[in-house]
C-alpha positions as CSV (number, residue, x, y, z in Angstrom):
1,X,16.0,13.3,10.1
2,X,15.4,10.4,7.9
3,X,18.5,9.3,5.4
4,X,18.3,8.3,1.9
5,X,20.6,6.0,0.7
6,X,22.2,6.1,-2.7
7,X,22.5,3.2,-5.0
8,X,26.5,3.1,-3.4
9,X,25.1,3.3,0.0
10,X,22.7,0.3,-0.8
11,X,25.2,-2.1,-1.7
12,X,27.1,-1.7,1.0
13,X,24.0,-2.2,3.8
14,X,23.2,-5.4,1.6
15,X,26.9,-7.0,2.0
16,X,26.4,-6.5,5.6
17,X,23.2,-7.9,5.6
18,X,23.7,-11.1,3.5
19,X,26.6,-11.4,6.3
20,X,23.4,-11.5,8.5
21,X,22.2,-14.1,6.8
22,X,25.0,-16.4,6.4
23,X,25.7,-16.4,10.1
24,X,22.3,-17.4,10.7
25,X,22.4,-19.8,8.4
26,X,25.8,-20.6,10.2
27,X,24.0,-21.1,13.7
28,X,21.0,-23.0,12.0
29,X,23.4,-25.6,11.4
30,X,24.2,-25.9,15.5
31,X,20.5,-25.1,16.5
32,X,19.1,-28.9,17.9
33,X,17.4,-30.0,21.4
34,X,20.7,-30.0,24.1
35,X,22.4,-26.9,23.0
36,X,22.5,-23.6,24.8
37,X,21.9,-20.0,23.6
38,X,25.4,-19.0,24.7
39,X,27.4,-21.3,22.1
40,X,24.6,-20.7,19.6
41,X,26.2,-16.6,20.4
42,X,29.8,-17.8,20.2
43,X,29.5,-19.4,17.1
44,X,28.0,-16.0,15.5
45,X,30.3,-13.6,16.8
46,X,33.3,-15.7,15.4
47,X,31.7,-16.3,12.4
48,X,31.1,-12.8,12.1
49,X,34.8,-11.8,12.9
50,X,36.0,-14.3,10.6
51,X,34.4,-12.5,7.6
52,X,35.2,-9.1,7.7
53,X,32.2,-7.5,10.5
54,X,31.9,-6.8,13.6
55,X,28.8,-8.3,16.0
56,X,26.3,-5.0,16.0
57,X,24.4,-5.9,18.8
58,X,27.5,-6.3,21.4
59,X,28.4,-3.9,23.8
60,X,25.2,-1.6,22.2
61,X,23.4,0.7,24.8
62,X,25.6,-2.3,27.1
63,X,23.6,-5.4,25.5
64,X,26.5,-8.1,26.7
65,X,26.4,-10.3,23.6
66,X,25.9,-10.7,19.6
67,X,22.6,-12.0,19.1
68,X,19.4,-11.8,20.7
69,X,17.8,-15.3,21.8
70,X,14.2,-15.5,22.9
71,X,12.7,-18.6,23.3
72,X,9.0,-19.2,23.6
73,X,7.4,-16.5,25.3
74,X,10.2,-14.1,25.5
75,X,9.6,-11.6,22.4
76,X,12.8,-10.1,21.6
77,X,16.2,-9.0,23.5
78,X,17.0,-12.0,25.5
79,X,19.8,-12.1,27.0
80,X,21.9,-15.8,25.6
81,X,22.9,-18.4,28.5
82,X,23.7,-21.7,29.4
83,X,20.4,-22.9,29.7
84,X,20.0,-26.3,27.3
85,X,17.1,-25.6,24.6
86,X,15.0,-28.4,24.5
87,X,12.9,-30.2,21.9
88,X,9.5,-28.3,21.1
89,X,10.7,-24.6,21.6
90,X,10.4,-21.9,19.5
91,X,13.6,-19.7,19.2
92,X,14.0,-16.1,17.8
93,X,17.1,-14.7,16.8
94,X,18.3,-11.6,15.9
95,X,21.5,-10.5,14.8
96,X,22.9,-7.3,13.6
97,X,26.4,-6.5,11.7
98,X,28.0,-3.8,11.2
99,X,31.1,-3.5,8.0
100,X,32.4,-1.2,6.0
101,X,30.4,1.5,8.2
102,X,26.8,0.0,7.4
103,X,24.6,-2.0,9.6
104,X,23.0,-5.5,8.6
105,X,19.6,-6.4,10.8
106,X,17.4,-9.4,10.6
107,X,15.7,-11.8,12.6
108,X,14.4,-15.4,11.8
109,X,12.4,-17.8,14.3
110,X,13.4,-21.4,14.6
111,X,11.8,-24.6,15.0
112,X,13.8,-26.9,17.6
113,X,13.2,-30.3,16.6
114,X,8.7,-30.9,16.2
115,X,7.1,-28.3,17.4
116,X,3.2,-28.1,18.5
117,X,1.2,-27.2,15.5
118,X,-0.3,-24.3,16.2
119,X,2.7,-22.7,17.4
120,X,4.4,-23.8,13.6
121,X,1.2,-21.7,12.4
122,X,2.4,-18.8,14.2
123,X,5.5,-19.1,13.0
124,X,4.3,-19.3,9.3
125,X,1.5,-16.8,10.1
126,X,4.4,-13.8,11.7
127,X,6.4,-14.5,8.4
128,X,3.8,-14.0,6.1
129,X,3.0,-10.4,7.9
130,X,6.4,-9.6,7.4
131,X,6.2,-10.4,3.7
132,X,2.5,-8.5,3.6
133,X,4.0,-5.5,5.1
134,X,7.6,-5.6,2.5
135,X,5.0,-5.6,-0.3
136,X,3.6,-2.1,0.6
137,X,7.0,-0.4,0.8
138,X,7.0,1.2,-2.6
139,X,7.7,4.6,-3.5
140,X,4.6,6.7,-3.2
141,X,2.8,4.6,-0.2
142,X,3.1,5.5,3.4
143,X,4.7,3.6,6.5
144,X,1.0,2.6,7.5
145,X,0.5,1.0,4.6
146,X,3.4,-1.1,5.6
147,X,2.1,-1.2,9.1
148,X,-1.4,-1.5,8.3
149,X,-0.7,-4.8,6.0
150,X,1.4,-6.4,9.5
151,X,-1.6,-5.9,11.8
152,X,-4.3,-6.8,9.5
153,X,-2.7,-10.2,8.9
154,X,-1.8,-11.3,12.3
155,X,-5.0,-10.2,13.5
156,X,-7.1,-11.7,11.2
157,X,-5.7,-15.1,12.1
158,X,-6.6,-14.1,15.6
159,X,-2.8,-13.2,16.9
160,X,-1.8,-10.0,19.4
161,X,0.5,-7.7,17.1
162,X,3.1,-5.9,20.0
163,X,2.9,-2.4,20.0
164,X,5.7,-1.1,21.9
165,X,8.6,-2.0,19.6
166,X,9.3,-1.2,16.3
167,X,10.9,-1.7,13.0
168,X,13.2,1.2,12.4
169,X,15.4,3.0,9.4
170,X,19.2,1.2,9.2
171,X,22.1,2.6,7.4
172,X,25.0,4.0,9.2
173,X,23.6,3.3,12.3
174,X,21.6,0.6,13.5
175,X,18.5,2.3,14.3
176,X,18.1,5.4,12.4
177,X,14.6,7.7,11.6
178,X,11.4,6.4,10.7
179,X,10.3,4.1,13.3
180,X,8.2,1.3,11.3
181,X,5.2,0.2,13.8
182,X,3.8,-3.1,12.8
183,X,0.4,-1.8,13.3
184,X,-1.6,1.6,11.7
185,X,-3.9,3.3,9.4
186,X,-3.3,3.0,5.9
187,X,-2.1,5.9,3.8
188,X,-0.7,7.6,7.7
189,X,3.0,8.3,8.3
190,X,5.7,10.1,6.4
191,X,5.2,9.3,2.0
192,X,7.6,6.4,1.2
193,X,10.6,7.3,-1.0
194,X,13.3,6.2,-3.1
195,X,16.2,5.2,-1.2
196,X,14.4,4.4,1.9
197,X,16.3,1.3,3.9
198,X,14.2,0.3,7.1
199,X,14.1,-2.8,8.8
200,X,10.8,-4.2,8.8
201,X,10.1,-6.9,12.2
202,X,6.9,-8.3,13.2
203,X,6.5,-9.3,16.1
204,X,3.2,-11.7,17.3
205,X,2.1,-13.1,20.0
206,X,-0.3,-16.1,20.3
207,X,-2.2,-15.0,22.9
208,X,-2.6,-10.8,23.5
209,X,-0.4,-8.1,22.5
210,X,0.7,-7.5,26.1
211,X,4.1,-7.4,26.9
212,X,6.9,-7.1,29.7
213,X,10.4,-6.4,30.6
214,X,12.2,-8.1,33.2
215,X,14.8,-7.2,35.8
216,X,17.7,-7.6,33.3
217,X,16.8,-4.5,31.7
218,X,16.6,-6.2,28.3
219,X,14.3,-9.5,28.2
220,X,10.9,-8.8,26.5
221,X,8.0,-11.8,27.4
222,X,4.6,-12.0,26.6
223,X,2.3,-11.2,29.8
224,X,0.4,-14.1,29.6
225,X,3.3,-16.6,28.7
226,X,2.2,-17.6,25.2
227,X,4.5,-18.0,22.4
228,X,5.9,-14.9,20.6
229,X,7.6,-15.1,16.8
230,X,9.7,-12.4,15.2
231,X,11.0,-12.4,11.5
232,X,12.8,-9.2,10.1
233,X,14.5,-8.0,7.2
234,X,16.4,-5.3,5.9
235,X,14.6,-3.7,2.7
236,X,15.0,-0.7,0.3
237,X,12.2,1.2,-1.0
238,X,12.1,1.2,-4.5
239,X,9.3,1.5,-7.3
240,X,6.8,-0.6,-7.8
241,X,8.2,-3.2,-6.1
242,X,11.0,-3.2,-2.8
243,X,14.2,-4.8,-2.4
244,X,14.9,-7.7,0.3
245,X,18.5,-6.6,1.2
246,X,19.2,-9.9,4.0
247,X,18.2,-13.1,2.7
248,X,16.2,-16.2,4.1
249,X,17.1,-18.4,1.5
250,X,20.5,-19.4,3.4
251,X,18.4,-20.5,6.3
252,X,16.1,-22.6,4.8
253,X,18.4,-24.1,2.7
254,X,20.1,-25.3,6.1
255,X,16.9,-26.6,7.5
256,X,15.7,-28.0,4.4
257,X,18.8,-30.3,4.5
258,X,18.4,-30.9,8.1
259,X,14.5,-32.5,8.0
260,X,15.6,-34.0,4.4
């Protein structure tokens, strides 16, 4: 059962969205070589309290924390810890919020301190697909348009688009009807309407699309143990052209500052 959203309905997932975004932009602030993913998680979930939301990802389907940390060549869902984060890694977040009954979901990866240059192209590369694939989500196109714009990009610069995890409706909860695959046909999957608010995620790999999960139930790594990078935001389809609901503009504001 997919849900439209009314215009009411809209606002409400982007206040909890640009929450999103400001606690990222919050933890960019913190995120340097010698700190750990656990106080990186601390300082979200109190930022988050602080301003009116609750942490979306903690305590869902028993995940123990508020964001999900991945360095390197862990895709998505990693679990935050103690371990430092040194210079040269790559670090995806995602956090989720949940107020005034509406989810918030988007995910940004992170530089920490100079990174190898063609793992900055990945990075520039999986953020462009996300963009490619926000550009087809108008009303009248299908999800594999959306999908179809993903893949193509990431694969034309030679990158492994994962397959087993997808972008997914948002509203009143967290992961609602369609899925949004980051790969398929054009003009395939359900006809894209007003009112539509997925969450749209690539996420690449440097190497091949293969992936794992390890013991923890949650950690997602590339088989080969290449780098993986994984943007996301929260959109609404509208006409002609769709709405970003979370923001980046916080975050690179922050990191803008920082390499001044």
């Amino acid at each position: 059962m997919i849900y439209y959203k009314s215009e009411e309905e809209i606002n409400l997932v982007r206040e909890s969205s640009l929450l999103v975004a400001k606690t990222h932009a919050e933890i960019a602030r913190h995120i340097k070589p010698g700190i750990s993913s656990l106080e990186l998680d601390l300082l979200a979930e109190e930022f988050i309290r602080d301003n009116g939301g609750v942490p979306a990802f903690k305590g869902y389907n028993g995940f123990p924390c508020t964001l999900c940390v991945s360095p390197n060549e862990q895709v998505v869902h990693g679990i935050p810890n103690k371990d430092i984060l040194d210079e040269g890694t790559i670090l995806s977040v995602d956090c989720g919020v949940l107020m005034n009954e509406y989810y918030g979901d988007s995910a940004y990866t992170y530089e920490i301190g100079d990174v190898d240059e063609d793992v900055s192209e990945l990075l520039k590369v999986t953020k462009e697909s996300l963009y490619k694939g926000i550009e087809k989500a108008i009303v009248g196109n299908r999800i594999g348009d959306i999908s179809n714009a993903v893949q193509e990009h990431a694969e034309a610069n030679n990158y492994g688009v994962v397959r087993e995890l997808v972008g997914h409706g948002i509203g009143k909860q967290l992961h609602e009807s369609p899925e949004v695959p980051n790969y398929g046909r054009r003009g395939s999957g359900i006809k894209l309407k007003k009112g539509l608010v997925i969450a749209i995620e690539p996420m690449i790999n440097m190497g091949k699309r293969d992936i794992m999960q390890h013991k923890d139930g949650w950690t997602i790594t590339t088989v080969d143990k290449k780098p993986s990078a994984h943007f996301e935001h929260t959109i609404v389809v509208r006409e002609g052209k769709a709405e970003i609901l979370s923001s980046f503009k916080e975050i690179e504001e922050v990191i803008k500052k920082r390499n001044g």
